[in-house]
VEXDREN-2710 file (C-alpha; in Angstrom, 1 decimal):
% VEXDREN-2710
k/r/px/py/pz
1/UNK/89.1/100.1/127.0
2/UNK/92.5/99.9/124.9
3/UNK/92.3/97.3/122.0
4/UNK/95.8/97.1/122.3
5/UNK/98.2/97.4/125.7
6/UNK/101.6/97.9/125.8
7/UNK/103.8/96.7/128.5
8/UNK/107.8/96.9/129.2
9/UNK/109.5/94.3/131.4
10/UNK/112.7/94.4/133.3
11/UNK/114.6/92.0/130.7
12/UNK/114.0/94.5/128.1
13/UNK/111.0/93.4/126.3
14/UNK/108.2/94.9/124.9
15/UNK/105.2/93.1/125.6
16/UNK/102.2/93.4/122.9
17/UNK/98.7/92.3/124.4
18/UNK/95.5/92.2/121.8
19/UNK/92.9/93.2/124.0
20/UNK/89.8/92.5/122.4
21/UNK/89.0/88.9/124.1
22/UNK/85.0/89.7/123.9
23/UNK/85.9/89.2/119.8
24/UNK/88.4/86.4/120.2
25/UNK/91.4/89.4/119.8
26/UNK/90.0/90.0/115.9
27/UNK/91.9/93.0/113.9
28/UNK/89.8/96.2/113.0
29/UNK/91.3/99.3/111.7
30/UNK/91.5/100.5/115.4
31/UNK/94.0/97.5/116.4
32/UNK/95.7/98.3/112.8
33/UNK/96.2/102.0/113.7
34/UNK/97.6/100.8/117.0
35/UNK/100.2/98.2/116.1
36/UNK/101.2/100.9/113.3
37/UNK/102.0/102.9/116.2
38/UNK/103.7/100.4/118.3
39/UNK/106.2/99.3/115.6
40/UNK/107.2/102.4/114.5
41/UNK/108.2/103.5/118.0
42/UNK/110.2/100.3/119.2
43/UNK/112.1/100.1/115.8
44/UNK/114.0/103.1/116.7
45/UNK/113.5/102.6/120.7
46/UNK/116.5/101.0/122.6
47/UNK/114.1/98.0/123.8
48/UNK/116.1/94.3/122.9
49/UNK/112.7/92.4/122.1
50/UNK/109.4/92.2/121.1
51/UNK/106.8/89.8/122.2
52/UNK/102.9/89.8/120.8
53/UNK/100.1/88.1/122.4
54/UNK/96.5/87.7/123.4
55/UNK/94.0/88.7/126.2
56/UNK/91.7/85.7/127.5
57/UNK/91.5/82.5/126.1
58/UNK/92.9/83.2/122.4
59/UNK/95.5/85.0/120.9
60/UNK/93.8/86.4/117.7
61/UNK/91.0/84.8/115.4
62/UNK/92.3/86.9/112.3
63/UNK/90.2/89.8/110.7
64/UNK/87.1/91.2/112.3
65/UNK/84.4/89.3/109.8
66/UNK/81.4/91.6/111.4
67/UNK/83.5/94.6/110.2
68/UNK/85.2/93.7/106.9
69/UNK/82.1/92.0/105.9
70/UNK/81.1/94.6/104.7
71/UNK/83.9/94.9/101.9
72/UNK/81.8/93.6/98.8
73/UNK/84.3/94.1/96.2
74/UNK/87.6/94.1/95.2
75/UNK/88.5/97.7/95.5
76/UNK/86.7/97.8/98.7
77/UNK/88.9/94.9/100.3
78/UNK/92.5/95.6/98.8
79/UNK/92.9/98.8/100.9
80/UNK/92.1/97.1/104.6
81/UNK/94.1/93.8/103.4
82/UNK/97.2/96.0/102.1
83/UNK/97.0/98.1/105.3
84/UNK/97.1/95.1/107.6
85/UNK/99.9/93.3/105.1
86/UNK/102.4/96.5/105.7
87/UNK/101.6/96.5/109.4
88/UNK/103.1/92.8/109.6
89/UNK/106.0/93.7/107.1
90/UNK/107.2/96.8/109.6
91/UNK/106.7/93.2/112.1
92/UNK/108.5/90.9/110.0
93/UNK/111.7/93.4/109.1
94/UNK/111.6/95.0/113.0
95/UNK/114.9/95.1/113.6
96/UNK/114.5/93.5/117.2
97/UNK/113.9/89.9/117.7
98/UNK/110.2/88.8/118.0
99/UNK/108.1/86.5/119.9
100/UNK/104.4/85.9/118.7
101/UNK/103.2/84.0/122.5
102/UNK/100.1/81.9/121.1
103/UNK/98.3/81.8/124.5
104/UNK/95.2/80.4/122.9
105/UNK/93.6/79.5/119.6
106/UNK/95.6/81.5/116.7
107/UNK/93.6/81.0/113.4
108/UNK/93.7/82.6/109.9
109/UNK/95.4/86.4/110.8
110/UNK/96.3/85.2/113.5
111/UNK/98.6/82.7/112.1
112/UNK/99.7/85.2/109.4
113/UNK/100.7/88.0/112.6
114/UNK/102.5/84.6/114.5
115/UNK/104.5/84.3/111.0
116/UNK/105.8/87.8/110.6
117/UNK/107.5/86.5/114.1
118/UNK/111.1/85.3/114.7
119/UNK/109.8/82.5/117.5
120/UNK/106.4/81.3/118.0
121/UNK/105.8/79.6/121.2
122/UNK/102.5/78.7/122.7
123/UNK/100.6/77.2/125.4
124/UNK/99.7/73.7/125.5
125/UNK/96.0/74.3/124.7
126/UNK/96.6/76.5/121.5
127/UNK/95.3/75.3/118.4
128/UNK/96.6/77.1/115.0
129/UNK/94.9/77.3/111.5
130/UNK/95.5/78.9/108.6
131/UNK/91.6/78.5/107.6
132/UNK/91.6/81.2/104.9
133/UNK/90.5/78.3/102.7
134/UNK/87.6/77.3/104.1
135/UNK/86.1/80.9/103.4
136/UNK/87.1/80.7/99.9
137/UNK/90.1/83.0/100.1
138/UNK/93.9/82.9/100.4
139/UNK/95.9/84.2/103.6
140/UNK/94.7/88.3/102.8
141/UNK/98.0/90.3/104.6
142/UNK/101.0/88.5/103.2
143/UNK/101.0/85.2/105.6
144/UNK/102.0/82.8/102.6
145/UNK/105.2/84.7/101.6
146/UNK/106.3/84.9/105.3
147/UNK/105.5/81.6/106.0
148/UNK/107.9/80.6/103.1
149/UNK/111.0/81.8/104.5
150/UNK/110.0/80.5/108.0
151/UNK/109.3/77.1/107.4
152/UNK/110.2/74.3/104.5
153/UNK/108.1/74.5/101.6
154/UNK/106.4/71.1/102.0
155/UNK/105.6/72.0/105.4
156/UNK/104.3/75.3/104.5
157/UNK/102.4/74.0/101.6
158/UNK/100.5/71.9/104.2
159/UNK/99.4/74.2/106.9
160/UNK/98.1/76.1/103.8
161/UNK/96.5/73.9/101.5
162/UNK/94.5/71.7/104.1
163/UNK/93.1/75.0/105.5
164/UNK/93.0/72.9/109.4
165/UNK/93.8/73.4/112.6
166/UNK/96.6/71.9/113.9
167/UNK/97.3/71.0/117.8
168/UNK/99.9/72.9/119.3
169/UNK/102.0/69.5/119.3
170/UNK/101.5/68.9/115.7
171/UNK/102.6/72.7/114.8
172/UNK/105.7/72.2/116.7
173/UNK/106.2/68.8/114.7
174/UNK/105.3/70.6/111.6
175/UNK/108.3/73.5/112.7
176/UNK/105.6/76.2/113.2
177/UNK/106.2/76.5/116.8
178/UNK/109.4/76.3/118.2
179/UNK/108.6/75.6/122.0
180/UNK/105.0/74.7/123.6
181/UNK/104.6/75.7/127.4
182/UNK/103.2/73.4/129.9
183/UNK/103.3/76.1/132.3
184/UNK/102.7/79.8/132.9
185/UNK/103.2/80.5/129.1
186/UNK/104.7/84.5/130.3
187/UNK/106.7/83.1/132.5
188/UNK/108.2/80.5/130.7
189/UNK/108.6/83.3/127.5
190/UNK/110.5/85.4/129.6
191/UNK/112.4/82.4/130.9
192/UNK/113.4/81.7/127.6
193/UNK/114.3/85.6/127.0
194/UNK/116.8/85.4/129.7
195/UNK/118.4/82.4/128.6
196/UNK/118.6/82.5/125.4
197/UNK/119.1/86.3/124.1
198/UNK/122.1/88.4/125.1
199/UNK/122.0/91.5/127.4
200/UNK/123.4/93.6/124.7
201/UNK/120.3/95.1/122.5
202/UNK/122.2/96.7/119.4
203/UNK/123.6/92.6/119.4
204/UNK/120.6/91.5/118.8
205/UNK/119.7/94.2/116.0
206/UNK/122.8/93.7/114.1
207/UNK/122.1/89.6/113.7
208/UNK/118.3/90.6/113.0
209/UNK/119.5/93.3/110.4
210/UNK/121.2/90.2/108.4
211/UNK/117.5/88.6/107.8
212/UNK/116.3/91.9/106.8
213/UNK/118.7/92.2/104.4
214/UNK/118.1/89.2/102.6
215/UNK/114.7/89.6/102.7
216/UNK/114.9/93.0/100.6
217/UNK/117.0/91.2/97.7
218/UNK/114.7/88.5/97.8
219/UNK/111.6/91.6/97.5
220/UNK/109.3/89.9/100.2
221/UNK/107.7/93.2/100.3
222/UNK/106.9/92.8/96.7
223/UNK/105.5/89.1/96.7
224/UNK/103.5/90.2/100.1
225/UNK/101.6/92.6/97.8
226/UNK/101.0/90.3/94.8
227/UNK/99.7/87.5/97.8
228/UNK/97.6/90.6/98.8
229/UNK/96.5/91.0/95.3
230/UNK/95.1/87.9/94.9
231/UNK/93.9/87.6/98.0
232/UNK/91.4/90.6/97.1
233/UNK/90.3/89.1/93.9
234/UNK/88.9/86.0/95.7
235/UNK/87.6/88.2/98.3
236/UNK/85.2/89.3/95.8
237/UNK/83.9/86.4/94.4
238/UNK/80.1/85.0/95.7
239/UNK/81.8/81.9/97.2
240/UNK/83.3/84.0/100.2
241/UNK/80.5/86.4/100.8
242/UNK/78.5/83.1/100.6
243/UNK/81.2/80.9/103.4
244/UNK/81.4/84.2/105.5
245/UNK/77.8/84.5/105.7
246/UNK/77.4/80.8/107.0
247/UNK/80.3/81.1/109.5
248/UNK/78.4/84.3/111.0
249/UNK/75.2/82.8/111.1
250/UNK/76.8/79.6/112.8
END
């Protein structure tokens, strides 16, 4: 079975499904390799958008812990988290607009993969965390820096610091979710799609191109690896091997 499926739809889009729902969508180095793959061939594809989402009831609970548990050290963990970190910068600077479509819980990665998104929608039922903190670490594959230019910097102190999950509700109040769907959450994406972008998919590139550019002088690639850095120091320490050895356990 494909950890990752790739669908086209008649608007244009490119529609991302993590396929993994037995693990709650979790990223491995398989699902890394994949999205690598994906990204590289709709940036110079003719495709107007990109949407991302989940198989079953979530949309991604963030790094595999039964795999990258196994990363002791901090030479062991900075390779997997920097591999991860460029997968959402080729996300974040895809010169397509791009929908993360929270169809269920999104918590830790999977709020750092929503970030590197232009719209995050979600259904009603979604709950979304950055819960890094909890396991003694920081947001591991640049989800601080994105999160920065996405939202104010009180609010994105906030979902950081306090580590919780939020209701989809209170992301949207929070500014984290621009839309949550009562209904048929695909439906209602592509609903949106047709309404809201243009037909014209070099359109669309050229306005996304202008937040590109800005975010090159401003070197987010360059504060997503220091974030990364950081993130592999704490990695290290006994107080997440300790917190990821309780969550597993649980």
């Amino acid at each position: 079975m494909k950890k990752v499926l790739v669908e086209r739809d008649e608007l244009g889009a490119v529609w991302v499904t993590l396929n993994r729902p037995e693990r709650r969508n979790a990223i491995d180095y398989e699902v890394m390799d994949a999205l690598d793959e994906i990204l590289e061939e709709v940036k110079y594809s003719k495709d107007k958008a990109l949407v991302i989402t989940g198989a079953g009831e979530a949309f991604c609970s963030g790094g595999d812990l039964q795999v990258f548990h196994a990363l002791r050290t901090e030479a062991e963990a900075y390779p997997m988290l920097k591999k991860m970190g460029d997968v959402l910068y080729k996300l974040m600077t895809l010169p397509k607009p791009t929908i993360a479509l929270l169809n269920g819980t999104a918590v830790g990665g999977g709020c750092e993969i929503a970030s590197a998104c232009d719209y995050r929608f979600a259904a009603h039922k979604a709950t979304v965390g950055f819960v890094q903190g909890r396991l003694a670490i920081t947001t591991g594959w640049g989800g601080a820096a994105m999160l920065v230019e996405k939202l104010s910097h009180d609010k994105a102190m906030e979902m950081l610091c306090s580590a919780r999950r939020y209701s989809a509700k209170e992301a949207q109040e929070l500014g984290f979710l621009h839309e949550v769907f009562d209904d048929d959450e695909k439906l209602s994406c592509q609903k949106w799609m047709e309404d809201t972008l243009v037909p014209r998919a070099e359109v669309l590139a050229s306005y996304k191109k202008t937040a590109i550019r800005k975010w090159r002088e401003t070197n987010l690639k360059e504060r997503m690896k220091e974030e990364i850095k950081e993130c592999a120091v704490l990695w290290e320490a006994d107080a997440h091997h300790q917190a990821v050895s309780s969550f597993l356990k649980r």
